[in-house]
C-alpha positions as CSV (number, residue, x, y, z in Angstrom):
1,X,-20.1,-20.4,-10.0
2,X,-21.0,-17.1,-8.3
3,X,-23.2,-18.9,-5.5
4,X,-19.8,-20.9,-4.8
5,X,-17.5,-17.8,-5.1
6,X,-19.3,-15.5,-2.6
7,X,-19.7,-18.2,-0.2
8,X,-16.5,-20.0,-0.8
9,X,-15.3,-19.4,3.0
10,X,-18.5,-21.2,4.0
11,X,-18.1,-24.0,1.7
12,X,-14.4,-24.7,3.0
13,X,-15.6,-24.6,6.6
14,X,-18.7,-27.6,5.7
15,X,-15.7,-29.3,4.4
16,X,-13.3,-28.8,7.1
17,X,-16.8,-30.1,9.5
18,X,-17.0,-33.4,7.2
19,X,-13.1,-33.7,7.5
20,X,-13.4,-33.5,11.4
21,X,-16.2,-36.1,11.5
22,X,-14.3,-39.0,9.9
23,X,-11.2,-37.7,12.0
24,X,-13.6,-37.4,15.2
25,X,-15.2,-41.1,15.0
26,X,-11.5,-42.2,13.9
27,X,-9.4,-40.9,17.2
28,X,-12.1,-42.3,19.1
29,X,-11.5,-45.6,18.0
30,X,-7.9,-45.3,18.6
31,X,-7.7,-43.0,21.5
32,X,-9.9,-46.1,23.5
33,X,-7.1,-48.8,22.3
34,X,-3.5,-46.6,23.4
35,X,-4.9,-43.6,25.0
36,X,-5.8,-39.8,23.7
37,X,-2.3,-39.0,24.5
38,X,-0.2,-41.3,22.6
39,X,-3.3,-40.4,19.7
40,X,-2.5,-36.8,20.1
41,X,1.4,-36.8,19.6
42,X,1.5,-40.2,16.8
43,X,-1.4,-38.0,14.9
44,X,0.6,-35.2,14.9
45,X,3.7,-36.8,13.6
46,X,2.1,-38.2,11.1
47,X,0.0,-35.2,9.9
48,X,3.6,-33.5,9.7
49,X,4.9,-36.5,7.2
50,X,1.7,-35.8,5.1
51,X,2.3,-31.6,4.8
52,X,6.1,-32.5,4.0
53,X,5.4,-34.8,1.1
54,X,2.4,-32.5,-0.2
55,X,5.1,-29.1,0.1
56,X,7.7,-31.2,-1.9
57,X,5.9,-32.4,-4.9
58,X,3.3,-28.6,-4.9
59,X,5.5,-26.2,-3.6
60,X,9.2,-27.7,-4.1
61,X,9.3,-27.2,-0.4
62,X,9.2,-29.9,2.0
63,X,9.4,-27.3,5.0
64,X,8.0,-24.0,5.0
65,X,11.4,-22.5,5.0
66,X,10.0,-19.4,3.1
67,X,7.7,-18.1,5.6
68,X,8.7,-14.8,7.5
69,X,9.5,-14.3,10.8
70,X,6.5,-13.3,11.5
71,X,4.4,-16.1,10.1
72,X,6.3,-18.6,12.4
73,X,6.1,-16.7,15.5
74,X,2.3,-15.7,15.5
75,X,1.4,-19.7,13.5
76,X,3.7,-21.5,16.4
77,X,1.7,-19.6,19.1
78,X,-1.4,-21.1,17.2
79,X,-0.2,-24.2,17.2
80,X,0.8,-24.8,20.6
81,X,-2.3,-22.5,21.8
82,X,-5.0,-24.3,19.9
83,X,-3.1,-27.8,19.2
84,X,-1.6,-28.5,22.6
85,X,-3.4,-26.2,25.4
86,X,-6.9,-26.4,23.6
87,X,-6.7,-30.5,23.5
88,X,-5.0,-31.1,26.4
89,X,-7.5,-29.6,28.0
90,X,-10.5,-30.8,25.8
91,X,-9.1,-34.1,26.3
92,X,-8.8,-34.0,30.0
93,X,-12.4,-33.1,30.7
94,X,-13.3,-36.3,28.9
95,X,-12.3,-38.1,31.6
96,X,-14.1,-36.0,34.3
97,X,-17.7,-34.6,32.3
98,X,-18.0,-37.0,29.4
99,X,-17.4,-35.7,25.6
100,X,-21.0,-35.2,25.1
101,X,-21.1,-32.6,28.1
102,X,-17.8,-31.1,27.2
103,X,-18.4,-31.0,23.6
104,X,-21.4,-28.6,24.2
105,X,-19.3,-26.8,26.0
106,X,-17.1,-26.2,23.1
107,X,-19.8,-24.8,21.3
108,X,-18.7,-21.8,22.3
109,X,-15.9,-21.9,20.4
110,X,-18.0,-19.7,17.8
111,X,-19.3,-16.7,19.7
112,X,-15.5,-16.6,21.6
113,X,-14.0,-16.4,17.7
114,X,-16.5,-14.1,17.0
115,X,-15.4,-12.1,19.8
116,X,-12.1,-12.2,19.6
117,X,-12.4,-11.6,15.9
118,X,-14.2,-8.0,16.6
119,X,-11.8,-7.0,19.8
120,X,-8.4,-7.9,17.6
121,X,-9.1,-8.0,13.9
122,X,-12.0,-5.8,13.7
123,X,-13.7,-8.0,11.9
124,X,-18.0,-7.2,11.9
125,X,-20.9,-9.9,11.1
126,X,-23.9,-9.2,9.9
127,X,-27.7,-9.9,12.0
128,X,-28.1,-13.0,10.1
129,X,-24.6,-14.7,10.5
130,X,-25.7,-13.8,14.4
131,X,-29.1,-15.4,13.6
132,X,-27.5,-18.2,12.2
133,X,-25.1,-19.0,14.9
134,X,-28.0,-18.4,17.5
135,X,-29.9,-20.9,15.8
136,X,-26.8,-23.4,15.5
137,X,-25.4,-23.4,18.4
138,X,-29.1,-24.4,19.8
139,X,-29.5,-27.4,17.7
140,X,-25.9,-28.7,19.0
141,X,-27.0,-28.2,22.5
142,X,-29.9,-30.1,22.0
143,X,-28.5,-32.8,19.9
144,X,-25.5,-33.1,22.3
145,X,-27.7,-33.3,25.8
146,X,-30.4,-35.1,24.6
147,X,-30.8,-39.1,26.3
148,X,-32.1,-41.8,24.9
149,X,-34.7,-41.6,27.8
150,X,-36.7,-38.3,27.2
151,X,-39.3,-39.9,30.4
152,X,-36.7,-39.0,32.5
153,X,-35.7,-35.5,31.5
154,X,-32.4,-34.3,31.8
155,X,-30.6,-34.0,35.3
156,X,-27.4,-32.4,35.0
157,X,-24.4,-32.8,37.2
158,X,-21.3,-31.8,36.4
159,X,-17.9,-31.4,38.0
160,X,-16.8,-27.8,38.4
161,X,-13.3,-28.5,37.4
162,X,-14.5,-30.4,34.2
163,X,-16.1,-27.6,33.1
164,X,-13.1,-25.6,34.1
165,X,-11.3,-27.8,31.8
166,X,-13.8,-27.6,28.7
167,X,-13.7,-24.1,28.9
168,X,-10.3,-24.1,28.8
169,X,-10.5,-26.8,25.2
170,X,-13.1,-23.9,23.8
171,X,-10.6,-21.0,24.7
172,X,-7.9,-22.2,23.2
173,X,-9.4,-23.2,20.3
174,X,-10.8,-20.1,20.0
175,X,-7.9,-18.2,20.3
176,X,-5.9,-20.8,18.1
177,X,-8.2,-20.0,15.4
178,X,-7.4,-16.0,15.4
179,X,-4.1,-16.2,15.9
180,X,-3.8,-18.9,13.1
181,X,-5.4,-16.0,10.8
182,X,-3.5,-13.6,12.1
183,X,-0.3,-15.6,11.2
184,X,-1.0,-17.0,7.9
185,X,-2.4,-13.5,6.2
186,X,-1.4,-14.2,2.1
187,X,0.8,-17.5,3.1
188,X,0.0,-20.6,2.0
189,X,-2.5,-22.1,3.7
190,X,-1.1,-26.0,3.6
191,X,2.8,-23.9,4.6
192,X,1.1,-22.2,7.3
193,X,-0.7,-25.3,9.1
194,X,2.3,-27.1,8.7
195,X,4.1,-24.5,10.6
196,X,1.2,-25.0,13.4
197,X,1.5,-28.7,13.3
198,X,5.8,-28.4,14.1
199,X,4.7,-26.0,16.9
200,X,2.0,-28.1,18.4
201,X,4.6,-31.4,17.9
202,X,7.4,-29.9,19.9
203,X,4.6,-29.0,22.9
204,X,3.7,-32.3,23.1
205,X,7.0,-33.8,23.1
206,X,7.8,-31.7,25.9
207,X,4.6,-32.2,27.6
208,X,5.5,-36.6,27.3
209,X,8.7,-36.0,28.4
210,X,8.1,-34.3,31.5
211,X,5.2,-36.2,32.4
212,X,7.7,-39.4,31.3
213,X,4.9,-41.1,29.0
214,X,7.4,-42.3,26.1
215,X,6.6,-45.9,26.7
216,X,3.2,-45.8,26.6
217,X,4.1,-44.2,22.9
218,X,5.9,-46.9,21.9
219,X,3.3,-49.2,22.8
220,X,0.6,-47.3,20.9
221,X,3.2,-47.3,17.6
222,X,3.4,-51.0,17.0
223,X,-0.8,-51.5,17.8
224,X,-1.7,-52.2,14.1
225,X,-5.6,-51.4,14.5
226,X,-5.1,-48.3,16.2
227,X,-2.2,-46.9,13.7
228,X,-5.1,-47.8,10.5
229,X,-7.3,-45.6,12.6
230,X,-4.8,-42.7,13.5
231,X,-3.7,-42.5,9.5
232,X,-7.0,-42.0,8.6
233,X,-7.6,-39.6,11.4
234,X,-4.6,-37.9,10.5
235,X,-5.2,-37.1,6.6
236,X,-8.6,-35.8,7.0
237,X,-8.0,-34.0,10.6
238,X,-4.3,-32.7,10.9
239,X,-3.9,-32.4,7.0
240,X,-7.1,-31.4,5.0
241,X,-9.6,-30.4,8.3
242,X,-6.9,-28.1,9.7
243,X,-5.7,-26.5,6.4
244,X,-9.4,-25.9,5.0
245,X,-10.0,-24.6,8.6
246,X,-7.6,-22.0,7.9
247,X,-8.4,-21.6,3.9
248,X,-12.3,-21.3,5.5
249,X,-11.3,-18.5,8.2
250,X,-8.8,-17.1,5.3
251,X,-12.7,-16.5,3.4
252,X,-15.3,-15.0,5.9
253,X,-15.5,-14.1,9.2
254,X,-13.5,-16.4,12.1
255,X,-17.0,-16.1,14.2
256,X,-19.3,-17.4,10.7
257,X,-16.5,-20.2,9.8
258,X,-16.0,-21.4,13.7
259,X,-20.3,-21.8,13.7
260,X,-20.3,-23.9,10.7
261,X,-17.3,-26.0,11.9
262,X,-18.8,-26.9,15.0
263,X,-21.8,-28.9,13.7
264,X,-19.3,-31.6,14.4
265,X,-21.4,-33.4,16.7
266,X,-24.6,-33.7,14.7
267,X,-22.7,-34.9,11.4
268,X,-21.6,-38.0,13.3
269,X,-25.0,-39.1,13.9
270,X,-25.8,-40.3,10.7
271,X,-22.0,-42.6,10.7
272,X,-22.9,-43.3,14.7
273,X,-26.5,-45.3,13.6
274,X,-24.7,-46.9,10.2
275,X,-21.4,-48.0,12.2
276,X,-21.5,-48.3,15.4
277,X,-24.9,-49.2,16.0
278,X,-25.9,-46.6,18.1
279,X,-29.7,-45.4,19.1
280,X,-30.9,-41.9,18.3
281,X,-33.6,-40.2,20.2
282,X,-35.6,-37.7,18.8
283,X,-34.1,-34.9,20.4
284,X,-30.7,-35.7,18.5
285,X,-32.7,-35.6,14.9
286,X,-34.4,-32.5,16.1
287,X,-31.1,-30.6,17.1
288,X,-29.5,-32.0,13.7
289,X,-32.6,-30.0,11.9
290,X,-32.0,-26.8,13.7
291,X,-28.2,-26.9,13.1
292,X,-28.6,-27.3,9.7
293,X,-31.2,-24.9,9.2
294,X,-28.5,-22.8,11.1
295,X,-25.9,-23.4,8.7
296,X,-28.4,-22.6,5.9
297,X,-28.8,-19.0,6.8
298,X,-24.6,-18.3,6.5
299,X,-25.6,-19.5,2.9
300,X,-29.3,-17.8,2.2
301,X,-28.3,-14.4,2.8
């Protein structure tokens, strides 16, 4: 189909966005039973099972030993750039501002691709892909800050550091992003987020052995509930959300895929009322409006 040709960049970032959500409201679960730690590194391990098998039976390969050299040196700074500094630090300022306050803070993820797209790749968007993200990025916010209490406004305290910290999760996400393009250039996509996946591995193994955290791994391994949870997180995060990521920045712009991608937090609305019960306020629907209207204009023009 032409409309699905021209716009097939866009259409593997909404995919990579629906991935995340399942993975998103999956991690939580688990990450709240052994810890986001033991989540990240199990996750991982498991995602790096899943690319092996799929390389074996597609590509005859179950390691991407026919990358180049360059491939694994810019895809391993990716990986341990966006998998293990990016979360680490996303994960941290959890604890301190809440992932509602520190997702909105990755919202900038986008414009810092964007700009890091133009400075490095020279890569150029047109005035309605900035329209669009404009408009995007303001329904997030809203969606993201709004409380189930409009009476009492919104009052806004947040720790320094944990900003600090978010920040830090939206850099290195950002910067994972290029340098994951960068990397991959005419490689396989699935080969190439493999090769990010060993990288980020090996960082977090390091990272658990020097803070000495192995038995609180073990621990997480043999809870049942949370490994169910981690599997699925794994196959539609590490595996499909990560490679369509790439296959989606592979296809348009890093700055246009990034914006569409990070509608994360108003797709799990809809599985947030159905599943867990939670209460929307009308801010949240109105944000979820804009930021699909925002993701419509990538598509319009």
């Amino acid at each position: 189909m032409p409309f699905l040709s021209s716009h097939l960049g866009e259409c593997y970032a909404l995919l990579t966005a629906l991935f995340w959500t399942v993975t998103a409201l999956a991690f939580e679960t688990a990450s709240f039973k052994i810890g986001s730690l033991a989540v990240n590194i199990i996750r991982l391990v498991m995602a790096l099972l899943m690319f092996s098998l799929y390389g074996w039976l597609v590509r005859g390969l179950p390691l991407p030993t026919d990358a180049s050299a360059q491939n694994w040196f810019w895809l391993t700074l990716s990986g341990l750039v966006g998998f293990v500094f990016g979360d680490l630090f996303l994960f941290r300022s959890y604890t301190i501002i809440g992932s509602r306050f520190a997702m909105l803070v990755m919202a900038l993820v986008p414009p810092m691709a964007a700009f890091f797209g133009w400075w490095w790749l020279n890569e150029s968007m047109s005035l309605s892909a900035y329209l669009g993200m404009a408009v995007t990025l303001i329904g997030i916010a809203i969606a993201i800050i709004s409380k189930p209490d409009d009476k009492k406004g919104l009052t806004i305290k947040l720790s320094p550091k944990g900003l600090l910290f978010a920040f830090g999760g939206a850099l290195g996400q950002a910067i994972g992003l290029i340098l994951g393009k960068k990397g991959a250039g005419t490689y396989d996509a699935f080969a190439a987020t493999q090769i990010r996946i060993v990288a980020g591995t090996a960082g977090f193994a390091v990272l658990i052995s020097a803070m000495k955290r192995w038995q609180s791994i073990r621990e997480g391994i043999v809870h049942r509930q949370a490994m169910q949870n981690i599997a699925l997180g794994s196959f539609f995060g590490p595996f499909l959300g990560v490679a369509f990521s790439l296959l989606a920045i592979l296809h348009t712009e890093t700055g246009i895929a990034s914006t569409i991608m990070a509608i994360i937090p108003v797709l799990i609305i809809p599985p947030a009322i159905l599943f867990y019960k939670h209460k929307v306020s009308l801010s949240e629907v109105i944000g979820a409006i804009i930021s699909v209207g925002g993701v419509a204009l990538f598509f319009i023009f």
